[in-house]
C-alpha positions in Angstrom: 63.2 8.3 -49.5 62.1 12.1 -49.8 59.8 11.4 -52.0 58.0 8.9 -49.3 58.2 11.8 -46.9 57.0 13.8 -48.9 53.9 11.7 -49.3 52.9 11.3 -45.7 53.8 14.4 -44.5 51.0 16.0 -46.9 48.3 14.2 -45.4 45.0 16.5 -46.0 42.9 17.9 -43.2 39.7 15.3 -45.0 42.3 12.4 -45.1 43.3 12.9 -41.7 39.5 13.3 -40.2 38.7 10.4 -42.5 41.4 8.4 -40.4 40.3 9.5 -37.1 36.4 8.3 -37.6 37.2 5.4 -38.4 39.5 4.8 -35.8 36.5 6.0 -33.2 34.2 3.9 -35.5 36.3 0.5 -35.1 37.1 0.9 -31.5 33.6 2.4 -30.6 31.8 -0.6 -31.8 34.1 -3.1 -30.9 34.1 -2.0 -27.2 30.9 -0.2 -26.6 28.9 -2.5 -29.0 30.3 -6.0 -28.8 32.2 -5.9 -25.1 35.4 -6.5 -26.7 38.4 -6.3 -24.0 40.2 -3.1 -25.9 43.5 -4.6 -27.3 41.7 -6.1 -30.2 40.4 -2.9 -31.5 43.4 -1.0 -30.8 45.9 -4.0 -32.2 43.5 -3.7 -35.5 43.6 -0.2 -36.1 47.2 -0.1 -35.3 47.2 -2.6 -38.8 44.6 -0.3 -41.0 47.4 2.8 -39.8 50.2 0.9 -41.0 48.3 -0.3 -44.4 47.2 3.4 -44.7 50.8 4.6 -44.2 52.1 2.1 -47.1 50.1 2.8 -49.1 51.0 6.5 -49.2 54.6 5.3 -49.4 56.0 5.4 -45.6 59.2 3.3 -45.4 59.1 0.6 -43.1 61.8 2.3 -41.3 59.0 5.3 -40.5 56.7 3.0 -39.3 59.4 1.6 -37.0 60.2 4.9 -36.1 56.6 6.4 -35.3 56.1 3.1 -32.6 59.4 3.3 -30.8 59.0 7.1 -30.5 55.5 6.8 -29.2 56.2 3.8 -26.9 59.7 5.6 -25.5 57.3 8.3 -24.2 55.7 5.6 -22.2 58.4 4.0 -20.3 58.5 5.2 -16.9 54.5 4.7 -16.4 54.6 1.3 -17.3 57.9 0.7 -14.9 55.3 2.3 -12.4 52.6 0.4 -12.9 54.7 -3.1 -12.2 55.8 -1.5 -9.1 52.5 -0.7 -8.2 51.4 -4.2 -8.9 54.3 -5.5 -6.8 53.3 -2.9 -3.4 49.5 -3.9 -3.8 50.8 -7.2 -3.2 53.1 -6.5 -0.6 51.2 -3.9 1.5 48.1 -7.0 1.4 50.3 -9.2 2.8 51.8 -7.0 5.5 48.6 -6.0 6.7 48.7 -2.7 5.7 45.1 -2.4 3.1 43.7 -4.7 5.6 44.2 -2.5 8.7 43.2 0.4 6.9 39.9 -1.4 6.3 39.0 -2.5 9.7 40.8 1.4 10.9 37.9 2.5 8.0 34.8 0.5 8.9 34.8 1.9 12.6 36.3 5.5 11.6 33.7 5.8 8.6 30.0 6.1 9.3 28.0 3.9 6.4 25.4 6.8 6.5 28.2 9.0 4.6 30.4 6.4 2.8 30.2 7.6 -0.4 30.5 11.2 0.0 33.0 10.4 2.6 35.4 8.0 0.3 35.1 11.3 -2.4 36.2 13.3 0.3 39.3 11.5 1.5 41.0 10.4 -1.7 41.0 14.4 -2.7 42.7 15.8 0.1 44.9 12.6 0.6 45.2 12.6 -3.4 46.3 16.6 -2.9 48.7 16.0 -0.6 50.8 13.3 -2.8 49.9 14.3 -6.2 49.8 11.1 -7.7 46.2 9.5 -8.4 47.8 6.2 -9.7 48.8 5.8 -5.9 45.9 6.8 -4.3 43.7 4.3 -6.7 45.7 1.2 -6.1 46.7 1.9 -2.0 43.9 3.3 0.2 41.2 3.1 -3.1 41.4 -0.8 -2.9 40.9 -0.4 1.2 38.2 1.5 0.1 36.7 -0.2 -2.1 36.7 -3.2 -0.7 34.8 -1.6 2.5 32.5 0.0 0.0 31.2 -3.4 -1.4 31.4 -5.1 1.8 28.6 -2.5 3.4 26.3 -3.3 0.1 27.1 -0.2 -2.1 27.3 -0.5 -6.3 30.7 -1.0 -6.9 31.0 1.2 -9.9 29.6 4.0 -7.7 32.5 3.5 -5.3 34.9 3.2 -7.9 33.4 6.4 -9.4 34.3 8.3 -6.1 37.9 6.8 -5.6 38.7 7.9 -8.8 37.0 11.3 -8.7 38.9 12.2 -5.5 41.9 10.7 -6.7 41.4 12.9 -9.8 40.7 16.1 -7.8 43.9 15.7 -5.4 45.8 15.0 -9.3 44.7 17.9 -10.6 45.5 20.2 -7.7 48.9 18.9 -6.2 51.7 21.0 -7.1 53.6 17.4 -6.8 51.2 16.2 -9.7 53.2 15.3 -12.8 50.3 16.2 -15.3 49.4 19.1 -13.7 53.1 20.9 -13.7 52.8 19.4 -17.6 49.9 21.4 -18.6 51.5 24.4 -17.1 54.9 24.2 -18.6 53.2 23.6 -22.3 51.3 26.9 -21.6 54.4 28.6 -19.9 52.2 29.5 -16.8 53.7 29.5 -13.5 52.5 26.2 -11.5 51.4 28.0 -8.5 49.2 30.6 -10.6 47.7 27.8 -12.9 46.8 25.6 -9.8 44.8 29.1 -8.6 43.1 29.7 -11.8 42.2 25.8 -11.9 39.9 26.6 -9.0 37.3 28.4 -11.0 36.6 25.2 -12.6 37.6 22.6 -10.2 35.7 23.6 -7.2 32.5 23.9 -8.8 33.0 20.2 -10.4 34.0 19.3 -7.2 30.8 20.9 -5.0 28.7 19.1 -7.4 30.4 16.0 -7.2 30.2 16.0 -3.6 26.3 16.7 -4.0 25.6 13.9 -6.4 27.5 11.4 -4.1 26.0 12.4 -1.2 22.3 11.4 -2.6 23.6 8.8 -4.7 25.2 7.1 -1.7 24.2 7.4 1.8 22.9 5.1 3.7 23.9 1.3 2.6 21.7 -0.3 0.2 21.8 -3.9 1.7 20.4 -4.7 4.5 22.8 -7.2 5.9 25.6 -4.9 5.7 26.0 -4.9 9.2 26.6 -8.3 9.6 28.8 -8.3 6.4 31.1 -5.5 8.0 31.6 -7.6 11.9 32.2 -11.0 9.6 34.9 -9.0 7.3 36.2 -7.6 10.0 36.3 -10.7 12.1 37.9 -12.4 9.2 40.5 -9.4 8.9 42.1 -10.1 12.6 42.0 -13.5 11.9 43.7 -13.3 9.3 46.2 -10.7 9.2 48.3 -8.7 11.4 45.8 -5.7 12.5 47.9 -2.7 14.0 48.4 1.0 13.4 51.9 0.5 12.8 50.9 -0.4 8.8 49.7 3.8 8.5 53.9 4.0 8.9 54.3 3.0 4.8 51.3 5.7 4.5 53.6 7.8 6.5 56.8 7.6 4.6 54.7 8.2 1.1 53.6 11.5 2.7 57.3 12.2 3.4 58.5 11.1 0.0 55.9 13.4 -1.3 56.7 16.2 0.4 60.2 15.4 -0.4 59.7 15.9 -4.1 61.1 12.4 -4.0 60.4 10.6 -7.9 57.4 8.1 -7.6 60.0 5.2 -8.8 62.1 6.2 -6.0 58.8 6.2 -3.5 57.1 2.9 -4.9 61.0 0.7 -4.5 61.2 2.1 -0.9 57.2 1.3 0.3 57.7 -2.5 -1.5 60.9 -3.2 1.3 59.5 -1.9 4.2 56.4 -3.7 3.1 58.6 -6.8 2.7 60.8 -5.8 5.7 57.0 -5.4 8.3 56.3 -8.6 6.6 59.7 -11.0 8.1 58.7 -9.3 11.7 54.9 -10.0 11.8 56.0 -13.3 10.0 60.1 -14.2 10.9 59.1 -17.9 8.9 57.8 -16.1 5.9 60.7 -17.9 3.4 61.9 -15.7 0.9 61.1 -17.5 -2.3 56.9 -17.0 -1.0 57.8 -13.6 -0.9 59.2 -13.3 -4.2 56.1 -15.6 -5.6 54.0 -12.9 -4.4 55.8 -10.0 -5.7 55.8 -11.8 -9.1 52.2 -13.5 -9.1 50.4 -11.2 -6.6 49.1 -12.4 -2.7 46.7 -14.9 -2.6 43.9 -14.5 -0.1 42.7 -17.7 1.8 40.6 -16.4 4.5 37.7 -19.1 4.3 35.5 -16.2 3.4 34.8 -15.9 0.2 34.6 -11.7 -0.5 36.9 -11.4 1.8 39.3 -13.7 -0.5 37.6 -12.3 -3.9 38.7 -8.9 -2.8 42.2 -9.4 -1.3 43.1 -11.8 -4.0 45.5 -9.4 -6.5 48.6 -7.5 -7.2 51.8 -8.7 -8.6 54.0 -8.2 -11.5 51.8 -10.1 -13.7 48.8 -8.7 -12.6 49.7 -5.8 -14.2 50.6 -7.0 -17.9 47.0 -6.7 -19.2 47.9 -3.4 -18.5 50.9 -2.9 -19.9 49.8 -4.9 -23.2 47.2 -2.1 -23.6 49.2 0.9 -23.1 52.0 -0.2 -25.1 49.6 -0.8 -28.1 48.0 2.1 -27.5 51.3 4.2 -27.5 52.0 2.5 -30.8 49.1 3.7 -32.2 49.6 7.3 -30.7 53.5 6.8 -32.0 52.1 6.5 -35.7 49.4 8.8 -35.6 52.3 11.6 -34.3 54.6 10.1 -37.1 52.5 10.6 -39.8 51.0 14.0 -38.8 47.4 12.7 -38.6 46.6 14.4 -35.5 48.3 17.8 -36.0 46.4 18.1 -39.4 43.0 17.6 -38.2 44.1 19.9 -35.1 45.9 22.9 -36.2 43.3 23.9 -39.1 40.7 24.4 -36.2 42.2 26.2 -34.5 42.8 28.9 -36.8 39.6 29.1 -38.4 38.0 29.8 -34.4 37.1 33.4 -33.7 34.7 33.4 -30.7 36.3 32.9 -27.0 33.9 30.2 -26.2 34.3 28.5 -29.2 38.0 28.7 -29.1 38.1 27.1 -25.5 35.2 24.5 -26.5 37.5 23.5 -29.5 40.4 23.0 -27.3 38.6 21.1 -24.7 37.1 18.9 -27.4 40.9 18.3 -28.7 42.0 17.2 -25.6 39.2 15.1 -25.3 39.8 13.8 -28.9 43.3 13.1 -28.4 42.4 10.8 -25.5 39.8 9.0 -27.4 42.3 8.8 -30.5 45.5 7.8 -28.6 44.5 6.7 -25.1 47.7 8.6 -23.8 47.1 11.3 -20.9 50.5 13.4 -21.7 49.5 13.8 -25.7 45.9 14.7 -24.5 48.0 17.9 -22.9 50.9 18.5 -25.2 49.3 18.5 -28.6 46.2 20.8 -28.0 48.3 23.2 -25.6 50.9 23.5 -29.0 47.7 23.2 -31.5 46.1 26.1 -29.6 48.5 28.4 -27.7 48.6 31.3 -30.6 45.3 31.0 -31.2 44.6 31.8 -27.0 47.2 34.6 -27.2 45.6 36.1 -30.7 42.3 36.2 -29.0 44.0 38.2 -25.8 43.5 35.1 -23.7 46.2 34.4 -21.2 48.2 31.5 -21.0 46.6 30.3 -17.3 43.4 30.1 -19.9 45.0 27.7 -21.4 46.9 25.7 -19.0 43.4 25.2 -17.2 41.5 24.3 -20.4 44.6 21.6 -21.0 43.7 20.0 -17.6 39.8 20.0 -18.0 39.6 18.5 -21.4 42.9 16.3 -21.1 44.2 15.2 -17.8 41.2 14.3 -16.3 39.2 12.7 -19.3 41.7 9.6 -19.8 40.0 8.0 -17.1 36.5 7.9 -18.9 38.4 6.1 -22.4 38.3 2.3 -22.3 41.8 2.3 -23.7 42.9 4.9 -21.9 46.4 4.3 -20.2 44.9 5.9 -17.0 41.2 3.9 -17.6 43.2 0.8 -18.1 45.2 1.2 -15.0 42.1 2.5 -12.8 39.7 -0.7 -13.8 42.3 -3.3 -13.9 43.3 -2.4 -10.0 39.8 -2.2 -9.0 38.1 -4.7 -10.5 35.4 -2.4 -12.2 35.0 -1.8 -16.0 35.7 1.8 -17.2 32.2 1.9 -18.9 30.8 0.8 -15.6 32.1 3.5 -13.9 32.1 5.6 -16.2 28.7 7.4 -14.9 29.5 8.1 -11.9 32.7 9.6 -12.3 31.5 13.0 -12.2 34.2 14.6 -11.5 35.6 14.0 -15.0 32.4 14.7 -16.4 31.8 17.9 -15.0 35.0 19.4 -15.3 35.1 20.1 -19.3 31.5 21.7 -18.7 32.3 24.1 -16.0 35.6 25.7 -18.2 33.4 25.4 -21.3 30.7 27.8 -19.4 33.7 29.7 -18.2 34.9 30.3 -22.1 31.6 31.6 -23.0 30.4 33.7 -20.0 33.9 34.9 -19.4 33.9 34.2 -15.3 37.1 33.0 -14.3 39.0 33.6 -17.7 42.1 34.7 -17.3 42.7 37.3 -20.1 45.7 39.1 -21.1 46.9 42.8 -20.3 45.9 45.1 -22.8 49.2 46.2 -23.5 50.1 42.3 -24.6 46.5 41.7 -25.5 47.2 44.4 -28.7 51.0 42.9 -28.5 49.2 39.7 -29.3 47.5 41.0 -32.7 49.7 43.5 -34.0 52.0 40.5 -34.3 49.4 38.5 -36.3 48.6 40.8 -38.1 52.3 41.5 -39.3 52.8 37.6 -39.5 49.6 37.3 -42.0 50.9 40.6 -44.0 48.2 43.0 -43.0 
């Protein structure tokens, strides 16, 4: 059995690269070239990992091993993801996405939608730190007015996500972003500063690009599109600003610090309970149908139905298929060292301060092309590359914020991205349709790569730990 550890564990940094193109290679062309749905390619590489494996001499047992490890790390977002499917359901039915579209249409001036849509899921998405939410709540309001008034969908997609991306990132409630600073051992409120020196500009030119990308609606029926949807709307459901009061108590829960399991069971009953009052017949077993299958729009009209038509537990298992094979792969790739050996030899052989910070933005990105898992995307470059930032007297803020441009934000532009996966299956929009005009992910790498080489914003360390720093690689190397 050692002798089988042995053999894996010494993986060589041309083995391990080999592995990794060909993984891009066979995913690349599968979803890119042929429009493949992303399980296939994953489920097959997953097969070529475990036939390389053997044949190096892993035990079945370390195959085991490296999948239940890598899908254990993904538990709690998939429980998440069914209780989103159930409250998108639930908060349809009760009235509450439909209220906050007919609220939107006359709040929400079609000359500014886009820009405006941007705008509000980043300070909403701020203020409850959890994009996932934002996306599948007030994004699907949104969304659905976007396409209503005659706008691309994928360019309102692009915005919901952006802003929801934005708030993410800069929430002090936001799971990834208290992540990336606890792998760098930065303190959370410093990190989200420091953040800014990327982040704003990203976010400036977002905001730029929407606003001349989409103002004004491009059809010009929209009008009459907007009085029929929302004609339909108050025909059809119970129209009332009591449904902002689930909106409410997710602000609360936020503010709180109360877990997102916690918040998602409590919005699904007193969706259900705002449901029996507008509706005292509803029977219980249609309530549980929709939970399980998702609402069922049947308005007469036939957007109106196309985009109030989802949710429910089984919505969600295209998405859970996904990230659970792509946690398998990520398992095995962790298992067998494949990542860490292509990573770590980089990052010694960097000198420059640019480069080093390219290097680390390109791992992040690497690890969610690779694996598809945001976490990983922060964890394994912010171990790969924390020395190196220290050796070359960068601070660990430097690094927390490069973990966050090149990780947390990039596993929304991967196909088979847990976070890609989630974002297109709850709004109807294909990640490579989108894709463009999410500039907010785009841009964010480029502005902390300018920052690595022109040294604005770079958060270096004293010079008494900056020479700290070397003197102890240099006594660690024997010079």
């Amino acid at each position: 059995m050692k002798e089988n550890k042995k053999a894996w564990r010494a993986v060589s940094f041309g083995e391990a690269l080999t592995i990794l193109l060909v993984m891009l290679l066979v995913m690349g062309l599968g979803v890119i070239k042929f429009g493949l749905s992303p399980m296939t390619p994953v489920l097959l590489v997953i097969a070529l990992v475990m036939l390389w494996a053997k044949l190096r001499g892993a035990e079945w047992d370390d195959i085991h091993n490296g999948i239940i490890d890598g899908i254990k790390t993904g538990i709690i977002p998939i429980f998440i993801f069914l209780l989103i499917g159930a409250l998108i359901s639930v908060w349809i039915a009760a009235g509450i996405i439909p209220s906050m579209m007919v609220f939107g249409f006359h709040l929400i001036s079609a000359q500014w939608f886009v820009p405006s849509v941007f705008l509000v899921c980043a300070i909403i998405g701020t203020s409850i730190g959890s994009a996932f939410t934002i996306i599948s709540t007030i994004g699907i309001a949104l969304f659905g007015m976007g396409t209503t008034m005659g706008f691309n969908p994928a360019l309102v997609a692009g915005a919901i996500i952006s802003g929801a991306i934005f708030g993410d990132k800069t929430s002090p409630l936001s799971d990834s972003t208290n992540l990336a600073s606890a792998i760098a051992e930065s303190e959370l409120f410093a990190h989200i500063k420091n953040l800014m020196w990327s982040t704003i500009p990203a976010f400036i030119v977002s905001l730029i690009l929407y606003f001349f990308m989409g103002t004004g609606a491009s059809d010009t029926n929209a009008l009459g599109k907007i009085n029929a949807t929302i004609t339909t709307l108050n025909t059809h459901f119970t129209i009332t600003w009591w449904a902002a009061l689930p909106i409410i108590v997710m602000f609360v829960c936020a503010w709180r610090k109360i877990p997102a399991i916690a918040t998602l069971f409590l919005n699904v009953v007193l969706g259900v309970v705002m449901i029996f009052i507008e509706k005292p017949s509803t029977s219980l077993k249609s309530i549980a149908t929709m939970i399980e299958s998702g609402f069922v729009a049947k308005t007469g009209n036939a957007s109106v139905d196309a985009l109030l038509t989802r949710g429910g537990i089984s919505a969600m298992m295209s998405t859970v298929s996904l990230i659970i094979l792509t946690l398998t792969l990520g398992g095995l790739l962790m298992k067998f060292n494949i990542i860490q050996t292509a990573m770590v030899p980089l990052a010694n052989r960097l000198k420059g301060t640019g480069a080093v910070v390219t290097a680390a933005i390109l791992s992040g990105i690497g690890v969610n092309i690779f694996v598809g898992e945001q976490y990983l995307s922060v964890i394994l470059p912010g171990k790969a590359f924390k020395q190196t930032f220290n050796d070359r007297g960068l601070d660990n803020l430097a690094l927390s914020r490069v973990l966050e441009d090149g990780g947390t934000v990039i596993n929304y532009l991967v196909p088979w991205g847990v976070a890609a996966v989630f974002a297109a299956n709850t709004l109807g929009v294909s990640t490579l349709s989108y894709l463009p005009f999410c500039f907010f992910s785009l841009l964010s790498p480029i502005f902390s790569i300018l920052s690595g080489f022109t040294g604005v914003g770079l958060k270096r360390l004293p010079a008494s730990d900056d020479q700290s720093a070397t003197s102890a690689t240099m006594a660690a190397s024997g010079r």
